[in-house]
C-alpha positions, 0 to 999 in steps of 0.5 A: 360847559355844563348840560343838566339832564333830569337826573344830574345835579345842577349844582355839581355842574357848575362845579366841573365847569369851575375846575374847567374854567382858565381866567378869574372866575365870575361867580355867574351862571350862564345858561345858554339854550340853542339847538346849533353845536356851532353856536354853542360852541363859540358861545361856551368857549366865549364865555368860560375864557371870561371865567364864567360858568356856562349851562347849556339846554338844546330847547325851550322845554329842557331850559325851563326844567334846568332853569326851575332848578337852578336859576341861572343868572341870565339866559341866551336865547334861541328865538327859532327853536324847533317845538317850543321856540324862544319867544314861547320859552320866555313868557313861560320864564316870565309867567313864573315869580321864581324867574321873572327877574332873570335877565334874557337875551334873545340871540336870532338870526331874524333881523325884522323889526317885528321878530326883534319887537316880539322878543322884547314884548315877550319878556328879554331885554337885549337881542343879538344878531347872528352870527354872534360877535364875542365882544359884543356879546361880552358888552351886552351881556356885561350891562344886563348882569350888573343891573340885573345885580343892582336889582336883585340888592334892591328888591333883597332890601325891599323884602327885608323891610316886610312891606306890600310892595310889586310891580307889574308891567303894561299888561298887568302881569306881576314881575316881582313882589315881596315875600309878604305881598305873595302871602297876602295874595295868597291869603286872600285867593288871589293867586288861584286860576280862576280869580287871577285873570279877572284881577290882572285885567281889572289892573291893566284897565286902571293902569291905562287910566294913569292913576296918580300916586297913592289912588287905590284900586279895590279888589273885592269878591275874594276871600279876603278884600284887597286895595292896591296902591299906586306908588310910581312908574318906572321909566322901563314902563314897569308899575310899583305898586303896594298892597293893602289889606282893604279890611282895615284903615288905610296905612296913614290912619293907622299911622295916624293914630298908633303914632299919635300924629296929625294927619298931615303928619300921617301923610308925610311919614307915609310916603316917607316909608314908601321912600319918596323924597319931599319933592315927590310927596309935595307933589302927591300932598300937593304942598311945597317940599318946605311945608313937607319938611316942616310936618317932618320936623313935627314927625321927628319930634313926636317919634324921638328920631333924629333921621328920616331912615329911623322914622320910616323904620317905625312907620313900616313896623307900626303898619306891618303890625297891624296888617 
């Protein structure tokens, strides 16, 4: 068990609790955030002897310092904590874009429906109930990680490609976004204080009006016009979303015309690039998969690609070139 103050390094931590640790060793870090010794200590024994590394904070405030500096990958949370409590700790965690992805368990010993529901309204995708069980622990905490990993290769993927891609929850708030989306917001002033707010509400309100896929929200009176594209929702009631710089064409006219294509072809590869499937850009073209098939045919021809990865490798060139 390690606990980072303000002047230990995180990383030697972790590097005692290797040499500590009995059993294979996972390679994940663990920060668990409880204010009772007898928690803590089942918890840490629980989890060194399934070999992984174990971070401990006694509050809210010590595991945001800990978390900032080290980015474990899940957190155990205390929802009754004395000065800032779990719930608090957890929408700060969420607030910041380094973080956001982590996952967070909430451990109370609360057992009301509505404690249960603010948890998981403030950001943690599982609660346990104390006293804590080791293997229901383990099992709980099995599933997150390994979506929490699926996620993280997703969205590593994603920000290699270069493109304008986020996603936001009901509420608005930004959950993750590629390195390129960050600097266009940037760019544009849309991460300041003052504009920010505004922004997050402008989307909240177009979101409730369930907007179909490619329908764009302008965000104009900053330094620099953006549009923001609807791609899908996810079944966790999370929004892809991409951002446009709205001082130029849009992504199928650019394609359209670097590329030489039709605009229905435009269209087709598009969408393609933003990986949807030909059943789904029927749906968002309203044509058949077929007649979507045959504009890609058309694509491939004119491209000289043989596959669909190879076309939408030239398509998110073609655009980030222009952006």
């Amino acid at each position: 068990m390690s606990i980072c103050d303000d002047t230990e390094s995180p990383r030697a931590s972790t590097q005692t609790a290797h040499t500590e640790k009995p059993g294979a060793h996972t390679g994940d870090i663990v920060l668990v955030v409880d204010d009772s010794p007898d928690t803590l200590s089942l918890i840490n024994d629980t989890l060194e002897q399934a070999g992984i590394d174990v971070l401990v904070a006694l509050d809210g405030s010590q595991a945001l310092n800990i978390a900032r500096r080290l980015r474990p990958d899940m957190i155990l949370l205390d929802a009754i904590m004395p000065g800032l409590d779990g719930f608090e700790t957890c929408r700060l965690l969420k607030a910041d874009p380094s973080l956001v992805s982590i996952p967070v368990i909430f451990m109370t010993g609360l057992t009301d429906s509505t404690d249960i529901v603010r948890g998981l309204e403030s950001g943690g995708v599982d609660y346990l109930t104390k006293p804590i069980q080791p293997n229901e622990l383990l099992a709980r905490m099995k599933v997150h990680l390994s979506n929490a990993r699926l996620t993280s290769s997703a969205h590593q993927a994603l920000d290699s490609t270069g493109q304008f891609l986020f996603t936001v929850d009901t509420s608005g708030q930004m959950q993750w976004a590629t390195p390129q989306t960050y600097a266009l917001l940037s760019s544009a002033g849309a991460l300041d204080g003052g504009l920010r707010r505004p922004l997050i509400t402008e989307l909240q309100l177009w979101l409730r009006r369930d907007p179909a896929a490619g329908n764009r929200l302008k965000w104009e009176g900053l330094q620099k016009s953006l549009a923001v594209v609807f791609v899908e929702r996810r079944d966790t009631g999370t929004y892809l979303l991409k951002l446009q710089d709205d001082g130029g064409p849009a992504g199928e006219e650019v394609l359209q015309k670097k590329l030489a294509l039709t605009k229905r072809e435009s269209e087709v590869l598009f969408w393609i690039a933003n990986g949807k499937t030909n059943r789904e850009i029927g749906e968002i073209l309203d044509v058949s998969p077929r007649t979507v098939n045959k504009h890609l045919e058309g694509v491939f021809s004119k491209l000289g690609v043989e596959n669909r990865t190879a076309a939408a490798g030239i398509a998110i060139r073609t655009l980030n070139q222009d952006a």
